[in-house]
N, C-alpha and C positions, 0 to 999 in steps of 0.2 A: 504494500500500500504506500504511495507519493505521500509526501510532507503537504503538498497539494490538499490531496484528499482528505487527509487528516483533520488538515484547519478548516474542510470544511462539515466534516462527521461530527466534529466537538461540538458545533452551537447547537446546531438539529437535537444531537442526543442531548443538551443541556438541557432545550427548548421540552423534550418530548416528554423526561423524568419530571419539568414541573409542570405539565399540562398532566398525567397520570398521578402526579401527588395532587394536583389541585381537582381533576374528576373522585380520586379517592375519598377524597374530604368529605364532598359532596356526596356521596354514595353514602359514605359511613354516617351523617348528621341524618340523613333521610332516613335510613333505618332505625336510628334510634326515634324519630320521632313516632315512625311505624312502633315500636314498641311503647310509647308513651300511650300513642291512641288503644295501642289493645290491652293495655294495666287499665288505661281507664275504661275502657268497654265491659270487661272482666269483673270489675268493681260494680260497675254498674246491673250488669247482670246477678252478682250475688247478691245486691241489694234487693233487686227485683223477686229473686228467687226465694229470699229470705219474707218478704211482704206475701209473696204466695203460698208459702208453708202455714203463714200465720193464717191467712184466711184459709184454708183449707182446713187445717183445725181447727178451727169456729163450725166448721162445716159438718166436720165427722160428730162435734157432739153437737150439735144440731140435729143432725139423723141417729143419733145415740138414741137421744130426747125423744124423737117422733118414735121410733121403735117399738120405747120402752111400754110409751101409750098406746099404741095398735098391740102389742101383745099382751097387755095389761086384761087381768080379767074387767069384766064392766061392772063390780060392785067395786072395785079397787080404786078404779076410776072416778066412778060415780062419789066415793067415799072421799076424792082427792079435792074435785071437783068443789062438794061442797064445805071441803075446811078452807080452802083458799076462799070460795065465796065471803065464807066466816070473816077471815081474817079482813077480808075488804070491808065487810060492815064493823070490825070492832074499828078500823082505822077511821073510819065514819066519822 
């Protein structure tokens, strides 16, 4: 390879290691921001998922509750029925 050639490979290659350090950067900042948005996406879905647990169990004894009263005999009921009535008129 000529002295020629030489001085002129050196700027090119200077040129081209900081054009692939400067896309580098750029790559690696992107990705981290990619990671920021899916910690907070993540976050936000456990939150969500956490909000749904809760009203889901409001729900199971909910239908605990209804159950209990469809398989309830009907004097049991009836018996239930009229202590709570009770309790309404002592609050009278």
């Amino acid at each position: 390879m000529s002295l020629e050639m030489m001085g002129i490979m050196i700027p090119i290659l200077g040129i081209s290691v900081g054009l692939a350090a400067v896309i580098g950067n750029i790559w690696i900042k992107s990705q981290q921001i990619k990671l920021k948005i899916a910690e907070a996406q993540g976050g936000a879905e456990a939150a969500a998922s956490r909000v749904t647990q809760a009203g889901l169990e409001k729900l199971r004894d909910r239908v605990a509750v209804l159950e209990r009263l469809i398989t309830d005999e009907d004097r049991r009921l009836a018996s239930e029925i009229g202590r709570l009535r009770g309790g309404e008129e002592a609050r009278r």
